[in-house]
N, C-alpha and C positions, 0 to 999 in steps of 0.2 A: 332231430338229426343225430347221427351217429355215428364216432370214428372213431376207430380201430389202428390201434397203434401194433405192428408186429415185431417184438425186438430179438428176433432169433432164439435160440443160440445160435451160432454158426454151427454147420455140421448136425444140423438136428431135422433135416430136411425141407431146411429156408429153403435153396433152391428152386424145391418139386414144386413149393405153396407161391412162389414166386413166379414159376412158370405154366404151370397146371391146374391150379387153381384162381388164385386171385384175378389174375388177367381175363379169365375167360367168362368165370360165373357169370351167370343173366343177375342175380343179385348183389352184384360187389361193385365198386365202382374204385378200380385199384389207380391210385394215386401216382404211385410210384415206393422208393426212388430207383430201384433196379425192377425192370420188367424185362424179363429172357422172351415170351411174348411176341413182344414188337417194340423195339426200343423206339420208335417214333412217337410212340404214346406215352411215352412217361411226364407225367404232368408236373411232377418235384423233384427235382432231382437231389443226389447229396449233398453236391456243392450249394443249392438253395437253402437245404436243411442249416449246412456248417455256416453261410454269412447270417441267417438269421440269429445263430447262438451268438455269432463271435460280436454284430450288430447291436444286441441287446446286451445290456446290465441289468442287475438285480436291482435298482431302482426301478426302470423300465417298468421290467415286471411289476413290482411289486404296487407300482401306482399305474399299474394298466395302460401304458402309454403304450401307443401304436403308430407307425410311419404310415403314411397316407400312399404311400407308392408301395408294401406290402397287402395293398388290397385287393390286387391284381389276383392273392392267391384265390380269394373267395370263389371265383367264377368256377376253380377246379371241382368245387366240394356238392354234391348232390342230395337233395333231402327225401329223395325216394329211393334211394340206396344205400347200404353199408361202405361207408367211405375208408379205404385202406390204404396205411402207409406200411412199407416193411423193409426195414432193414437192420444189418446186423450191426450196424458200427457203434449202439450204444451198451451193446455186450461187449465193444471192444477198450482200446484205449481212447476213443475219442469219449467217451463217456465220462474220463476225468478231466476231460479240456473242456467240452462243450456242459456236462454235468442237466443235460435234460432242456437247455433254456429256448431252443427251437422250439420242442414240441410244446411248452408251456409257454411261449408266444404265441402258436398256432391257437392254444384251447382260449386264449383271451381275443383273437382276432376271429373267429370263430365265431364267439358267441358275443362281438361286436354286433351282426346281422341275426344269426339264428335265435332261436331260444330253445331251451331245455336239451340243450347240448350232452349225448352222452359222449365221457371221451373214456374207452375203454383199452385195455392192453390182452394182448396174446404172447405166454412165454412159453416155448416147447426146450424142458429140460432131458438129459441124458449124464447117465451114467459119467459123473465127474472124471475119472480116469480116461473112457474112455474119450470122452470131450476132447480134455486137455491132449492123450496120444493125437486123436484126429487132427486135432484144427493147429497142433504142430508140426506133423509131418507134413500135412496138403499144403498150407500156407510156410514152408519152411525159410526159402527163400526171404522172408520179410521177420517174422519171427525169431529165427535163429541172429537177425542183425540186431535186431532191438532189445533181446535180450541178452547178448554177446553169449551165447551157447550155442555150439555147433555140436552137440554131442548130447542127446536127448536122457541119456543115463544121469549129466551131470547135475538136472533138478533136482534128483530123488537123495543124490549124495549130499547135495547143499541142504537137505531140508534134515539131514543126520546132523548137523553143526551149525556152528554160527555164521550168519551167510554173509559172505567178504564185502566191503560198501562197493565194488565196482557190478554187482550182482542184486543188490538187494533191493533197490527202489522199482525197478524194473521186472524181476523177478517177482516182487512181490505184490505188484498192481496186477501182473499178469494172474498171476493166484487168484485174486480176490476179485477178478474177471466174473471167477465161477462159483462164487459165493453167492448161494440165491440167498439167502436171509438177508445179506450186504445189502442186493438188487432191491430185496423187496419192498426191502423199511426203506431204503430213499426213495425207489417209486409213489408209495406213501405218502413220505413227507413232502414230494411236489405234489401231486394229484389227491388228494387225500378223499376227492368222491368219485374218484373212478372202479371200475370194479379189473381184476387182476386175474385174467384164467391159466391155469399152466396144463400145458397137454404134455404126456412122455414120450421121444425119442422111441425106444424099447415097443411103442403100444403102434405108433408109425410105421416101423421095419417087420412086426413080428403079427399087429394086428390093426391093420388098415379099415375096415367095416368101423372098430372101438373108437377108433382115432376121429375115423370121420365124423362119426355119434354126435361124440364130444365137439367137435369143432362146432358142427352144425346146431346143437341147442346152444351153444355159449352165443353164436353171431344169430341165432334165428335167422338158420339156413333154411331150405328144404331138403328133408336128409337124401333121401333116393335118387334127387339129381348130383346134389354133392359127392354122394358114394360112385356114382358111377365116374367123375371125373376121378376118384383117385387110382380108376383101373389103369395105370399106365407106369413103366417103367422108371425106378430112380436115377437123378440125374448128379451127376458133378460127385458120382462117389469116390472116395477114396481107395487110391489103388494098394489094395493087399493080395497079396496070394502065397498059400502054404507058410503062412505065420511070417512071412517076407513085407516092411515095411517099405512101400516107396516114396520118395521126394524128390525135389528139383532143389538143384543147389544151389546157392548165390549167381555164380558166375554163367553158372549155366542156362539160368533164367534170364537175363539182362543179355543172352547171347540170343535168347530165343524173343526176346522185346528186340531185338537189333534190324535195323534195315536191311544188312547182310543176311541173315536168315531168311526176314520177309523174301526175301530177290529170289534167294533159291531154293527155296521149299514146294515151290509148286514144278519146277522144274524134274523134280527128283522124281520118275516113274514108276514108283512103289503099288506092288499089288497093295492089297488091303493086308494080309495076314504077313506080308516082309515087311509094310510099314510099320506093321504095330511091336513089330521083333526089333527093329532099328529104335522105334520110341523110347521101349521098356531098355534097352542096351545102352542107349546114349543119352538118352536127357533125363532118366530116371537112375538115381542113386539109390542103394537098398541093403538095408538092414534086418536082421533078424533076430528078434526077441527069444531067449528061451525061457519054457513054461514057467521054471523057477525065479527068472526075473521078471514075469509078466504079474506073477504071483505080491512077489519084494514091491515092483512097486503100486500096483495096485493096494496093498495093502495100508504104505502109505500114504497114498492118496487118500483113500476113505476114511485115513485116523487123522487124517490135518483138515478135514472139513466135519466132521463126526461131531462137535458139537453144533457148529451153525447148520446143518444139516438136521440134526433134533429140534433148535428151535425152530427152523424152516416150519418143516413141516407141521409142529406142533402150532403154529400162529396161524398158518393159511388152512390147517384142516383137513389137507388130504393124506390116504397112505402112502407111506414108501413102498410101495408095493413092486420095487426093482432093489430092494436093501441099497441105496446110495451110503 
C-alpha cells in the first residue's frame, strides 16, 4: 500500500490539487485534511493530524507504541489506491511545534496492519521571492500579526542589518519556512526510506501537460485521464493587477469573520461587477511595488537563500531550471 503525503508550498497550487484533482481521481483515495470537493468527506482532519503530534512523544515513536483508540484511523486508508493526505501546515509554523510526529505516528500505525508500506512525499516548489511576496500579501492578516510587520518593505531592510530580538525569532523561522535544503534533510532524517518528489510552481502556471507528466509517473497515475482533470481554471489566486498588490488588513478581516457582516452581506443587492468594485475598494488594501524595488528585493532574496539553494539542488539531483 501507498501513501502520499502532500506538504504544499502554500501558494504553489495546493488549492487546484486539493480541489481538482485529489478528490476526484478514480485512482486516489484523498484522505484529507482540507478537501474544497465536498467537505463532508474529509476523512483526517487537521485538528486530528495536530492531537496526534501534540498526543505522541519521541519515546512513543521511537519504541513504536500506539493507542488502541487511534486505530479507528486504519479503516480510512485503502490498498487499492493511492492514499493522500495534503496539507500545507507543515511548510508552515506548525512544522516547528508539531516537527513531523503525526505523520511518522501514522507510518508506524500503518504498517501496524499493512505491509510493505510505501510512505512517500510530494513538494511543489516556486520561485522563493515570489513564494514569500504571495503567501504574504494573501494571508496578510495573520502573517503580518505574527511577525509584527505591517509593512512588507521592512523584511528586506532588516535583512541589510542586525535584526532587532523583538523581530528576529519570528522573522526568521518565517525565512527558514522556505529553506528547501532545511525541509529536505529533516524530512530525511524522519522518513529516511521514503522517496521525495518536488514538482515546480513555474511548470504549473506556465506548463500544465509537463506538470501533469511528472505528477502522474511519480504517483503511477494514468496520464491522459490525469491531464484532462488539469483542464480547468485556477483557483484562490492571488489578487494582483497592473503591478498593484492586494490584501486584507487585520481589522478588516476579523470585521469580515464578524456576525455583523455575516447579517448583512447577503442583504446588499450588488450586481456582480458593483460587487466586485465595492470588494476591491473596501476590504482590499493595495500596494504598489516599483520595477526598481521589485528588482532590490528580489535580489536579496535569492542571495539569502543562494547557498542552501546550491546544496538543494545539488543533493536531490534536479535542475534549477527557474534560476531560484
Amino acid at each position: 500500500m501507498r501513501v502520499l503525503i502532500h506538504l504544499g508550498y502554500p501558494r504553489t497550487g495546493t488549492t487546484f490539487l486539493q480541489k481538482n484533482i485529489f478528490p476526484i481521481h478514480r485512482q486516489i483515495n484523498f484522505l484529507g485534511p482540507n478537501n474544497y470537493h465536498n467537505i463532508d468527506e474529509v476523512k483526517i482532519t487537521q485538528s486530528d493530524l495536530n492531537l496526534l503530534s501534540t498526543t505522541n512523544n519521541e519515546f512513543d515513536l521511537n519504541n513504536k507504541i500506539i493507542n488502541e483508540t487511534d486505530k479507528n484511523f486504519i479503516q480510512y486508508f485503502d490498498e487499492n489506491k493511492l492514499n493522500v493526505i495534503s496539507t500545507e501546515a507543515y511548510t508552515m509554523f506548525q512544522n516547528v511545534l508539531y516537527d513531523f510526529k503525526d505523520l511518522r505516528y501514522f507510518e508506524i500505525l500503518i504498517n501496524k496492519k499493512y505491509k510493505n508500506v510505501k510512505f512517500d512525499f510530494l513538494i511543489v516548489l516556486r520561485n522563493q521571492y515570489e513564494l514569500i511576496k504571495s503567501i504574504y500579501h494573501f494571508n496578510y492578516h495573520k502573517i503580518s500579526e505574527i511577525l509584527r510587520i505591517k509593512d512588507f518593505k521592512l523584511i528586506f531592510n532588516l535583512l541589510e542589518s542586525e535584526i532587532p530580538d523583538r523581530y528576529n525569532f519570528p522573522l526568521n523561522q518565517f525565512l527558514h519556512n522556505y529553506d528547501f535544503y532545511r525541509l529536505h534533510n529533516k524530512l530525511l532524517s524522519k522518513f529516511n526510506n521514503s522517496k521525495i518528489k518536488y514538482l515546480f510552481y513555474e511548470d504549473f502556471k506556465l506548463d500544465k501537460n509537463n506538470f501533469s507528466d511528472n505528477l502522474s509517473s511519480f504517483l503511477d497515475l494514468e496520464k491522459d485521464y490525469t491531464k484532462n482533470l488539469f483542464n480547468t481554471e485556477p483557483v484562490n489566486s492571488r489578487k494582483v493587477h497592473l503591478n498593484k498588490n492586494y490584501y486584507i488588513k487585520s481589522k478588516t478581516y476579523k470585521f469580515l469573520k464578524s456576525k455583523i457582516y455575516s447579517n448583512i452581506k447577503n442583504l446588499i443587492p450588488f450586481k456582480t461587477f458593483l460587487k466586485e468594485n465595492f470588494i476591491n475598494n473596501f476590504v482590499y488594501s493595495k500596494i504598489k511595488y516599483s520595477v526598481e524595488e521589485e528588482e532590490k528585493f528580489q535580489k536579496k532574496i535569492k542571495n539569502y537563500y543562494k547557498n542552501s539553494n546550491l546544496k538543494f539542488f545539488d543533493q536531490v539531483k534536479i535542475k534549477n531550471k527557474f534560476d531560484y
